[in-house]
N, C-alpha and C positions, 0 to 999 in steps of 0.2 A: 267232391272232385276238385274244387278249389282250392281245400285245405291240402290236398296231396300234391298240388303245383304248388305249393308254396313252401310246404315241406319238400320237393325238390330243390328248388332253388336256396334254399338254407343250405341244403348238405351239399350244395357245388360250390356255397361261398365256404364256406368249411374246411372243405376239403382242397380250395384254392390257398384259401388262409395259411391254412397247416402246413400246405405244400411250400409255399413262400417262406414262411414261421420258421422250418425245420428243412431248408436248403443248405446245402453242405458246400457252401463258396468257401471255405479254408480247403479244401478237400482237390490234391493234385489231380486225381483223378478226376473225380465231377468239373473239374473245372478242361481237363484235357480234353474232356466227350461232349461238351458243349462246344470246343472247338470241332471236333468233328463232326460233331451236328450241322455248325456253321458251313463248314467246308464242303462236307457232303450237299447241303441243299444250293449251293452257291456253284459248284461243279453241275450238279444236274439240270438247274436253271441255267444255266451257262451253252451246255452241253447238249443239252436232251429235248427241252421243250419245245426251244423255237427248232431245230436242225431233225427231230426227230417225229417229235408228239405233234406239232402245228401238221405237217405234210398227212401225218397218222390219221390224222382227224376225217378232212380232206378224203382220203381214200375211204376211209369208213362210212364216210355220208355217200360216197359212188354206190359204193354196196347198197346200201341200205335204199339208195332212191331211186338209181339207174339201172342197176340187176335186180332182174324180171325175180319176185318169189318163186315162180315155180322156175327157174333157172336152178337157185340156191337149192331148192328141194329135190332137184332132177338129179343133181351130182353128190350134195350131201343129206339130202333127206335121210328120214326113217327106210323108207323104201328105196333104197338107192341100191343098187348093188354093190355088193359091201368090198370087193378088192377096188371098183370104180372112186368109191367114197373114198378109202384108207388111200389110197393110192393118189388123188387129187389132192388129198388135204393135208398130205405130207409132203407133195412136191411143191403145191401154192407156198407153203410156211418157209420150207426151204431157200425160194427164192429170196426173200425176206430178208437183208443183212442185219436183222431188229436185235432189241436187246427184249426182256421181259416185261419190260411195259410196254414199249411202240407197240406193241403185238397186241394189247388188249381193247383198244378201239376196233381193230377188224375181227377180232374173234367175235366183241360183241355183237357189231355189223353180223355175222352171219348166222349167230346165235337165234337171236331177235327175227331173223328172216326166217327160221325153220330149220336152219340144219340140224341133223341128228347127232344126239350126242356125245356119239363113238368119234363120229368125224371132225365136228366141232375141238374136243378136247385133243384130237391127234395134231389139228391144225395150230393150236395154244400150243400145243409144247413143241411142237418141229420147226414152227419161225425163229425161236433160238437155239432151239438145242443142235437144228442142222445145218445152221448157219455156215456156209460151204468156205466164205473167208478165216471165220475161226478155227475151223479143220486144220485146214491148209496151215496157220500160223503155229495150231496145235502140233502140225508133224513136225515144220521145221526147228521149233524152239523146243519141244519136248521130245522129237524123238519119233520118230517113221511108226512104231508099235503102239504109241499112245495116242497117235493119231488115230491109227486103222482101227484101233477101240473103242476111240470116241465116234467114229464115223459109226461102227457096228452095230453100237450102243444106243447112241441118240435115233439113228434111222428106225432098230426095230421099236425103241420104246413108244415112239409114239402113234405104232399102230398095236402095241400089245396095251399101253396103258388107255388108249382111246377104245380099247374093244373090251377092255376089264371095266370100265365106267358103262359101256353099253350093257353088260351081263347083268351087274350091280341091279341098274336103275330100268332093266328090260320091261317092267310094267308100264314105266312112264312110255317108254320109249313104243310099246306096240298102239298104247293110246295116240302116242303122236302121229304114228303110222296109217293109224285108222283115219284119224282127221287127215292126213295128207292124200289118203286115199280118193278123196270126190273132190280136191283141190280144184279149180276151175283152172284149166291150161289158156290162158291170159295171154294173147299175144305179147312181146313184146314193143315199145315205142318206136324202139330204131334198130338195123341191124346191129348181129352181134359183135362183127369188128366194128362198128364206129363207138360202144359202148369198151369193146376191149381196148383198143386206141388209148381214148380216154382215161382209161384206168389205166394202162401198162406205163403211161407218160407220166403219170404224177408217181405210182410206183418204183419206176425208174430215176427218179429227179430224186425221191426218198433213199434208192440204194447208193447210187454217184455220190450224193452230197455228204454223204457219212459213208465212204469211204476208206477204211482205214491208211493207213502212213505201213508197210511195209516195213520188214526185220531190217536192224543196221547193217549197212552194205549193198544191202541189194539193192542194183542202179538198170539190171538189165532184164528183170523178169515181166509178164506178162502186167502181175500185178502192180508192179511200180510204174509200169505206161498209164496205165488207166491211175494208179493214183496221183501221178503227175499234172495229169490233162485230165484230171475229173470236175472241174471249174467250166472245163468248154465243153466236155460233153453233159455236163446238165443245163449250163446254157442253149444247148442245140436241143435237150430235149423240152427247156423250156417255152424253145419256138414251137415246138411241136405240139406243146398244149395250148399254144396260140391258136393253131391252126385249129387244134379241135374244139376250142371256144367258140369259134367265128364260124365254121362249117360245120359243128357234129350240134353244138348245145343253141346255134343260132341267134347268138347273142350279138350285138351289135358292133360290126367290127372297128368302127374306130374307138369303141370304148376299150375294148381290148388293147387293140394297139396302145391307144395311150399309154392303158397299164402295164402293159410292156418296153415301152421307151421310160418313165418313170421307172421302173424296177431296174433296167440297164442305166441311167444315170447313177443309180441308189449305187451299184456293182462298180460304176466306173469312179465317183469321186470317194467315195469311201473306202472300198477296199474289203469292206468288212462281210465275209456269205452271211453273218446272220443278220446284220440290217439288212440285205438287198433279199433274203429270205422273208424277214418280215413284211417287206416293201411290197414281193411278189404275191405275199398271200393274203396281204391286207388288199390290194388289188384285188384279186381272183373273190375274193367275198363279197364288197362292193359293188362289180361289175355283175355281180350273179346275183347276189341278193337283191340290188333295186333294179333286176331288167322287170322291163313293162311290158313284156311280151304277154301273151300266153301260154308259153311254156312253164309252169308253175314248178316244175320238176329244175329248174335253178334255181330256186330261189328256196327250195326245198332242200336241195344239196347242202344250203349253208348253214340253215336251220340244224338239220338232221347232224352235222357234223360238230354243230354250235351243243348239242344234245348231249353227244358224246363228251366233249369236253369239259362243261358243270359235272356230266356222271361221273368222270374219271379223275380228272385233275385234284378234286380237294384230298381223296385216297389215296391219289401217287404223293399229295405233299406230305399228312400225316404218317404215311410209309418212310419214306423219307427221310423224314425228324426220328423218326422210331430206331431206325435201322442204325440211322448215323450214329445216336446217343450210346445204343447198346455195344452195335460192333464196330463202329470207328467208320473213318472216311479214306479206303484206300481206292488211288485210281493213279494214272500217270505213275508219277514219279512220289507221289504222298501216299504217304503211309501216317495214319493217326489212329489212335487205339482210342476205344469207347470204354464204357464201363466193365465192358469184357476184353481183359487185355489181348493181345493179337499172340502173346508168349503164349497164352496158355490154348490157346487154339493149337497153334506150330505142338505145342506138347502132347496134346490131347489125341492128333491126328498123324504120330509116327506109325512106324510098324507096319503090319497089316491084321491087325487082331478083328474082330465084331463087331466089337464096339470103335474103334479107330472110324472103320467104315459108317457105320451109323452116323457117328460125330459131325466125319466130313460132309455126308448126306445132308445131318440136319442144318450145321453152318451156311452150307452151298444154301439150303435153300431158303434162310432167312437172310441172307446176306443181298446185295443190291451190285452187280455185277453190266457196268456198260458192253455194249458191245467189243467182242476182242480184250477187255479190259482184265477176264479170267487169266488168261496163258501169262503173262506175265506175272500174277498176282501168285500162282499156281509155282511160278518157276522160283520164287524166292520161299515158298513155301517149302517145296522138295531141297533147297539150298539149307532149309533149314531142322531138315528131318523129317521130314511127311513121308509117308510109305506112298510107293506106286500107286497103289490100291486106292487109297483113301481119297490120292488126287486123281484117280478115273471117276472115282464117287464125286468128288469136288465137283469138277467139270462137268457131269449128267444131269448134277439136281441143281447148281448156282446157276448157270442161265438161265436156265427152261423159267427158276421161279426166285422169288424175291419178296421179301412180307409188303411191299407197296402192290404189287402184284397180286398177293392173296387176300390181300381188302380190297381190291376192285374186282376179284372175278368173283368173291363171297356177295359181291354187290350185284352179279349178274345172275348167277347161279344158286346162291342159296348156300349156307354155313355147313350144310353137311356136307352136299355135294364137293365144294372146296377143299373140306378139309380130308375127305376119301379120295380125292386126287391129288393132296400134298404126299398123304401116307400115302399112297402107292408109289409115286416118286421116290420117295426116301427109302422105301425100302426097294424096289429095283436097281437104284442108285448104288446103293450100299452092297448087296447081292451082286451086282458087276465087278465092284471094288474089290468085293474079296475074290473072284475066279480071278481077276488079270490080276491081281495081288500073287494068287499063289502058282500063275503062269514061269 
């Protein structure tokens, strides 16, 4: 046993060695996709973690500590009634303005609690793929029809591909059923609106604060009020998780407060949301983590969230690195080609052939797509020859998934599981592509 760790560790220096030995630093390329390596991880830290993934965390510890198991098991269980299920676990995701990582903290969250696995995976793919802001950006920048497709699209897929995983894996799933069956109905701690309160505020403060910036010109839409004054309404709903600190989780209110006037100083001489983000949730941890109460259920929220983030984070970085090197770092206004140049994609995904579609399918879904960040990426694509088709397929399979994505959920669910609901994706993806292709 000894000789075989040792014989590891030889073939990772080796194999370290070689890789250094035999790196191609002359090489336009290799050296282009290590820029977008850099760029992409440097955007996502920039972008994602604190504004996104810190708040993600946070709500997936609520889950998991503050809703009742048999809550989770009542709505999404094995035993659940199954339009109840599909139907809750596409409008919860929906809500969600996530990209395809934010979203993987509370899928765990309810994963982990017993939800069933039709509803679980309907709930993973419809936090992005029905994201109701990238609709909306979808119609007006691509087109009233491309919209109403992607709306048609994303809504059934993710109770057709959540109910294709339930057929799949139907033995696991009636075992689960059976165990849920004598589940002990476990009152809950606190009523249900002071547990929904609490959640719908940090929720909330997650959708506001990533906000998107509305299409050029438009000064007088619903959208641009709220992205205007999204600063003051997550600071209003930030008092509001004051309130449920101090009254719902009975924590000690001038600790609270404090952390609330510190977190508004943090806002007012800086200037910066994601310091005074950091500020607010380095607080909210603190305050919760060392109460001395006996309500052990704070102090567990931060643990339980603290959980989440070692399981997730080191997967979303080496995704990250991965996606960057291979397919470049496009986002904003950058566009950087990886070792797989972005021409030959734009080439690959004209037309509307089987293959075009597939392509788009499979790019979309190893590709790393921020929220909103598609429609534009999409638009210079079709600028550049993409067939309709391939960018309906585009748009189904690149939100929903992401390779930093399918090493965190291969880490929750297991290598086969993951990878029979990547294929079903690519291929529904692709399959939509070609009907509104040959519309």
């Amino acid at each position: 046993m000894e000789f075989k760790k040792e014989v590891r560790i030889l073939l990772w220096i080796v194999v370290v060695f070689l890789g250094v030995f035999f790196m191609p630093i002359e090489s336009r390329v290799f050296n282009t996709a290590i820029d977008a390596t850099l760029d992409l991880s440097r955007w996502y830290a920039r972008e994602h973690v604190v504004m996104c993934l810190l708040p993600a965390f946070l709500i997936a510890g609520v889950i998991s500590v503050f809703v009742s198991q048999g809550s989770v098991i009542k709505y999404f269980g094995a035993n659940a009634k199954k339009w109840i299920a599909y139907t809750v676990a596409s409008l919860s995701g929906a809500i969600l303005a996530v990209c395809s990582c934010t979203i993987l903290p509370l899928f765990s969250s309810i994963h982990k609690r017993g939800a069933g696995l039709g509803p679980a995976i309907a709930f993973l793919y419809s936090g992005p793929a029905i994201n109701i802001l990238a609709i909306i950006l979808t119609a007006r920048i691509l087109g009233f029809e491309m919209g109403l497709a992607r709306t048609i699209g994303a809504v059934s897929f993710s109770i057709i591909i959540g109910s294709i995983m339930s057929i799949i894996y139907r033995k696991e799933e009636k075992i689960k059923a059976a165990e849920q069956m004598n589940f002990p109905d476990v009152p809950a701690e606190r009523p249900l609106w002071q547990t929904s309160l609490h959640f719908f505020a940090l929720v909330l403060i997650l959708v506001f604060a990533n906000w998107g910036k509305p299409a050029s010109g438009d000064t007088s839409s619903l959208w641009y009020y709220l992205w205007a004054y999204k600063w003051y309404i997550t600071g209003a709903l930030g008092l509001v998780l004051v309130y449920s600190m101090i009254h719902i989780l009975k924590l000690k209110g001038w600790h609270v407060l404090l952390g609330a006037v510190v977190t508004g100083i943090a806002a007012f001489f800086t200037g910066s949301p994601m310091i005074t983000m950091v500020v607010g949730i380095t607080a909210v941890s603190v305050i919760s983590l060392f109460d001395k109460s006996d309500n052990y259920e704070n102090r567990e929220w931060i643990i339980s969230s603290w959980g989440f983030a070692k399981q997730i984070i080191p997967l979303l970085a080496i995704g990250v690195v991965i996606a960057g090197f291979l397919l470049g770092s496009t986002h904003d206004d950058t566009a950087i080609a990886g070792v797989i140049p972005n021409a030959w994609i734009a080439w690959a995904v004209g037309g509307n052939s089987v293959l075009s579609n597939v392509l788009a399918s499979v790019v979309g879904a190893f590709m790393y797509f921020a929220t909103l960040t598609e429609v534009p990426i999409i638009q210079g694509l079709l600028a550049s020859g993409m067939g309709k088709g391939p960018a309906l397929a585009l748009l189904l399979a690149g939100p929903s998934l992401s390779l930093p994505n399918m090493l965190v959920i291969r880490g929750i669910m297991g290598t086969q599981k993951t990878m029979v609901y990547v294929v079903i994706v690519i291929i529904l993806s692709a399959i939509a592509g070609l009907i509104f292709g040959a519309l």
